[in-house]
C-alpha positions as CSV (number, residue, x, y, z in Angstrom):
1,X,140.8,89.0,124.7
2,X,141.1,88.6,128.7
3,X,137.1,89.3,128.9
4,X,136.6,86.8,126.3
5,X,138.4,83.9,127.8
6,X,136.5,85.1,131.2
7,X,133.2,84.9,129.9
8,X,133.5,81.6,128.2
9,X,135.4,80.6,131.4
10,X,132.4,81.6,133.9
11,X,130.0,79.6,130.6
12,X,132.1,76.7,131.1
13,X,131.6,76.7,135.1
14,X,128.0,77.4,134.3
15,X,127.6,74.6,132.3
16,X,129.3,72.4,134.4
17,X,127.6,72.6,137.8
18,X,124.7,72.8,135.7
19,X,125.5,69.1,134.4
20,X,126.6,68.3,138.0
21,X,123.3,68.7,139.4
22,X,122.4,65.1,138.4
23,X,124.7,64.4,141.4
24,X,123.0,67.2,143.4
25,X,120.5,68.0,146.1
26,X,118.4,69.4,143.8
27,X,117.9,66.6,141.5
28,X,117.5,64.0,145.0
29,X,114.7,66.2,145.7
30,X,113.1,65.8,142.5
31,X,114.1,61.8,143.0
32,X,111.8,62.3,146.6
33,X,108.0,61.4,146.4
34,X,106.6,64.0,148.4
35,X,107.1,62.4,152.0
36,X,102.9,63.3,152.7
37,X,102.0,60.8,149.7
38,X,102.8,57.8,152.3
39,X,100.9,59.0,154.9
40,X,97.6,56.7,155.1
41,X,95.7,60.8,156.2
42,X,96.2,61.7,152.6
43,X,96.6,58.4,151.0
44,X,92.6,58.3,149.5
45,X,92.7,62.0,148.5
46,X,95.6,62.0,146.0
47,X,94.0,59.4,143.6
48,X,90.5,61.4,144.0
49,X,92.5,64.7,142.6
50,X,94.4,62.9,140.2
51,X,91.4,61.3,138.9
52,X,89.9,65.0,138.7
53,X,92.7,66.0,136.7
54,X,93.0,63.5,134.5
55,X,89.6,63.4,133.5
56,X,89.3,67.2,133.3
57,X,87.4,68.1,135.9
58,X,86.7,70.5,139.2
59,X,86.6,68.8,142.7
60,X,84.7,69.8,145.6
61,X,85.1,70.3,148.9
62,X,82.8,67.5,149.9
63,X,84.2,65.3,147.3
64,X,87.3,65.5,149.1
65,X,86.0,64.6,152.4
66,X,84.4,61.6,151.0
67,X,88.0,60.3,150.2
68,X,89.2,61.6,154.1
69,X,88.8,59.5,157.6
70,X,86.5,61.4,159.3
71,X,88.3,61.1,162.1
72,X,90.8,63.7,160.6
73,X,87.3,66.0,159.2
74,X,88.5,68.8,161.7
75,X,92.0,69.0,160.3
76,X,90.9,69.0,156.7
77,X,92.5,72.4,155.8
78,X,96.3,71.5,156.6
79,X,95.4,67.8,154.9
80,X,94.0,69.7,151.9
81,X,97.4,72.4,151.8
82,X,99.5,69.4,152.4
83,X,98.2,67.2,149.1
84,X,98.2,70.3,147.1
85,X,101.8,70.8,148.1
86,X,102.1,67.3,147.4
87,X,100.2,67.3,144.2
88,X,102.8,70.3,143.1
89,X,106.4,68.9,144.0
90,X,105.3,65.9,143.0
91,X,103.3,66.0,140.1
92,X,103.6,69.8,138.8
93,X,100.0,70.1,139.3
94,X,98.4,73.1,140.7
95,X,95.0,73.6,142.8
96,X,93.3,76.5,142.5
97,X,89.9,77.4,144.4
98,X,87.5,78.6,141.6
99,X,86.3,82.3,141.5
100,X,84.1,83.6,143.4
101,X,85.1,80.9,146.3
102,X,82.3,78.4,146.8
103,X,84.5,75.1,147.0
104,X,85.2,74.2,144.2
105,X,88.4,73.7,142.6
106,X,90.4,73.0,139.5
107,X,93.7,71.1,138.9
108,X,95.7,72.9,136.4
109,X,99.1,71.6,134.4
110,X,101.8,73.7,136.2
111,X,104.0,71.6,133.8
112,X,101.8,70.9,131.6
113,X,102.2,67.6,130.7
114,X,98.7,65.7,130.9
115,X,100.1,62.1,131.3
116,X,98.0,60.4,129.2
117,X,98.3,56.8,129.3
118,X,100.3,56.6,132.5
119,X,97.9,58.2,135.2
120,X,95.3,55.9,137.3
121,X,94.4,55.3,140.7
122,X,97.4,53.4,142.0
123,X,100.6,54.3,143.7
124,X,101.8,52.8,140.5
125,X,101.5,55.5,138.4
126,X,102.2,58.0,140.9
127,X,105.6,56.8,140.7
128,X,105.5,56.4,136.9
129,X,104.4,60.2,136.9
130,X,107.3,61.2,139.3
131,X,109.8,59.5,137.3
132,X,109.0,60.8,134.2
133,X,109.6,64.4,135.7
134,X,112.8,63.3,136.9
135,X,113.8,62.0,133.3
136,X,112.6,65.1,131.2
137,X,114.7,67.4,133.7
138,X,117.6,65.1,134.0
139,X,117.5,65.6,129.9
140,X,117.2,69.1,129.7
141,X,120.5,69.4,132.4
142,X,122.3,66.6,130.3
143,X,122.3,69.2,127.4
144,X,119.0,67.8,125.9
145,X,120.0,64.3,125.4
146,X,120.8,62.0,128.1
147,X,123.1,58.8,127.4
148,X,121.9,55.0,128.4
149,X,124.4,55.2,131.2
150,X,123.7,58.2,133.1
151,X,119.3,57.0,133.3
152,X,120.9,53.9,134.7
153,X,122.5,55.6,137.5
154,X,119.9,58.0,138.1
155,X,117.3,54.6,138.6
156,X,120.6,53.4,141.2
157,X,120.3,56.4,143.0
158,X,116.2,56.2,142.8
159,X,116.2,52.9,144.8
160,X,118.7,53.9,147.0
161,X,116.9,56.3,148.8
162,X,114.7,55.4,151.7
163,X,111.6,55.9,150.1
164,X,112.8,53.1,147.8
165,X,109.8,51.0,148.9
166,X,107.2,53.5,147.4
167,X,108.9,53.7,144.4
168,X,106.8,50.9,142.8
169,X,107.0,50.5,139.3
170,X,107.1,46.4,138.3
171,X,109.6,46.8,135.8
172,X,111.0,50.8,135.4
173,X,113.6,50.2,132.5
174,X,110.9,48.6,130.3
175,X,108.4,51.4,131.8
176,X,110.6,53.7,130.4
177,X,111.9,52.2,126.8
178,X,108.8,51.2,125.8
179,X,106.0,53.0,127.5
180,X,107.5,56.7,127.6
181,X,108.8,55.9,123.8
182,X,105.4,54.9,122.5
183,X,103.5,57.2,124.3
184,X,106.6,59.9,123.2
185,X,107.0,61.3,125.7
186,X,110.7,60.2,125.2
187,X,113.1,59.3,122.0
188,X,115.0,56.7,122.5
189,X,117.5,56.6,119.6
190,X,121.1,55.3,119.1
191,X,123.9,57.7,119.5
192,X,125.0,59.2,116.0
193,X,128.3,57.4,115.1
194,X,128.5,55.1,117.8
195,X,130.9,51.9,117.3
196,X,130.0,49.8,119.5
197,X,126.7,51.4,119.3
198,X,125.4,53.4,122.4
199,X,121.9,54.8,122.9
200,X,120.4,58.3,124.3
201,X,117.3,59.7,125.5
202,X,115.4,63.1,124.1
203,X,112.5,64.6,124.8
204,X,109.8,63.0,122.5
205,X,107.3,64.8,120.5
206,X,104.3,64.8,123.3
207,X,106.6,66.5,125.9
208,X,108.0,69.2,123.5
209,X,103.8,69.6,122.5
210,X,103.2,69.9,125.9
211,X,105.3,71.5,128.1
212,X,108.8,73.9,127.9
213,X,112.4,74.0,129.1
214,X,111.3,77.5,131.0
215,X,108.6,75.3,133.1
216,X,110.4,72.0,133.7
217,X,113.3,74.6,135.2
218,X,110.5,76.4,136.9
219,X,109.5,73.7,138.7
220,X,113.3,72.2,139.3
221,X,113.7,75.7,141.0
222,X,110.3,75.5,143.0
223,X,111.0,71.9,144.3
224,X,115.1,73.1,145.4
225,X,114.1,76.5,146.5
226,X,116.3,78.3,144.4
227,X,115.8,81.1,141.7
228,X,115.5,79.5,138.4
229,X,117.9,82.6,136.7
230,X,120.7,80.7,139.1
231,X,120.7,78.1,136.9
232,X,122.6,80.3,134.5
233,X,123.0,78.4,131.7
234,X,119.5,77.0,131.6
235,X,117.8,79.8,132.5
236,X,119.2,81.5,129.4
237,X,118.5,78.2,126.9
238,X,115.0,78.2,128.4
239,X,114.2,82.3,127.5
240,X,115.9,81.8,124.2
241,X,113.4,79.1,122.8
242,X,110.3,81.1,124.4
243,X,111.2,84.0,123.0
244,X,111.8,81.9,119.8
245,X,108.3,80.7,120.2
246,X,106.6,84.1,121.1
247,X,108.4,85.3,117.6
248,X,107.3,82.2,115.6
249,X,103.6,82.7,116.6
250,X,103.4,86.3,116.0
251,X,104.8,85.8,112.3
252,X,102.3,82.9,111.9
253,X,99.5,85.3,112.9
C-alpha cells in the first residue's frame, strides 16, 4: 500500500512540474527565436534554406554564398553552423551534407512537420513557424489539450520578451484560430460540458499525420539541454503511442 501511494505520489509530482513547464525556462526557450535569425550576416541565408526545404530540394554551397555579403565569404563556415543551429532550434529542421561530400546539402524534417501553407520568404512566417512549435508542445505538456486561457498567456509572455519586435505576425490570435485550424494543424473545439462555454486547443489531424509526441519532446529536450527521459511523464506517454504504432503497423503488414 505504502509503495502504491509512493508511486502515484512521485506520478503526481511528475505530472505536475511537467505541466509547470509552461511557466519554465524550457518553454522561454522554445518562446526565443534563435538570437542568430536577427543578425543581418545570416538574415538572406535563412529564407534561401527555407525555400529549399519547402520546395524539396538540396542546396549548394555556392547557392548559399549567393544569399551571404561577401564581405563575410571567409567566415562562411561558422555562418553556415550558426543558421543550421538556427534552422534546428528554431524550426526543427536539420542540415545534412549529402554523401560522398561534394557540397551539397539537404534539409530534412527533424520534426517533421512540412508547414505547408505557412512557410515563405518573410520574417513572417518564420515567426508563424516558431509559434506553431511552441503551441503543439505547450499541448502535448497541457495533457494534450490546451484551454483558451493558458494560449493567451503563453502569446503575453511571447511579446514580453525582448525579441518581442521580431515576433511579427499582424494578427497572431486570428493566425492561430483560423489559419492553424484550416490548415489542421490544430482543433479548436469547445470544452465538453462547458456552461458558459469555454474552448481548447488539440493537435489537428496534419500534425498527428506528421510528426509524434516522441519528436516534439525530442526537440523540447534538444532546445533546454536536458534528457528527454527527465521529462518523466512524457517521456513515458511518448514511448507508449510509438510502441503502439510500431505494433499497429506490423499487424497491418
Amino acid at each position: 500500500m505504502a509503495s502504491s501511494q509512493s508511486n502515484r505520489s512521485s506520478e503526481h509530482c511528475s505530472r505536475q512540474e511537467e505541466e509547470n513547464l509552461c511557466t519554465s525556462p524550457d518553454l522561454l526557450a522554445l518562446l526565443f527565436l534563435c538570437r542568430l535569425y536577427q543578425e543581418n550576416k545570416i538574415a538572406k541565408l535563412l529564407p534561401v534554406l527555407l525555400l529549399k526545404y519547402q520546395e524539396e530540394e538540396p542546396v549548394t554551397k555556392e547557392e548559399m554564398l549567393h544569399s551571404v555579403d561577401p564581405r563575410y565569404h571567409g567566415h562562411f563556415p561558422l555562418l553556415f553552423k550558426e543558421a543550421c543551429e538556427c534552422l534546428c532550434l528554431a524550426f526543427g529542421i536539420d542540415v545534412q551534407e549529402l554523401d560522398p561530400p561534394g557540397q551539397i546539402y539537404v534539409l530534412l524534417p527533424v520534426l517533421g512537420l512540412s508547414y505547408k501553407g505557412i512557410l515563405g520568404d518573410n520574417y513572417q512566417s518564420f515567426s508563424k513557424v516558431n509559434l506553431l512549435i511552441v503551441i503543439l508542445t505547450v499541448i502535448f505538456l497541457k495533457g494534450n489539450h490546451v484551454s483558451e486561457e493558458d494560449l493567451r498567456e503563453v502569446l503575453r509572455t511571447r511579446e514580453m520578451l525582448p525579441q518581442k519586435g521580431h515576433f511579427v505576425i499582424g494578427e497572431p490570435w486570428e493566425f492561430i484560430t483560423k489559419d492553424l485550424v484550416q490548415l489542421q494543424y490544430l482543433e479548436y473545439r469547445q470544452v465538453p460540458h462547458s456552461n458558459p462555454a469555454k474552448y481548447e486547443f488539440l493537435w489537428g489531424p496534419r500534425t498527428h499525420a506528421e510528426t509524434t509526441k516522441m519528436k516534439v519532446l525530442e526537440h523540447l529536450a534538444k532546445v533546454s539541454m536536458r534528457d528527454p527521459r527527465s521529462y518523466t511523464h512524457l517521456y513515458a506517454e511518448a514511448l507508449r503511442e510509438e510502441q503502439e504504432a510500431a505494433h499497429s503497423c506490423a499487424m497491418g503488414q
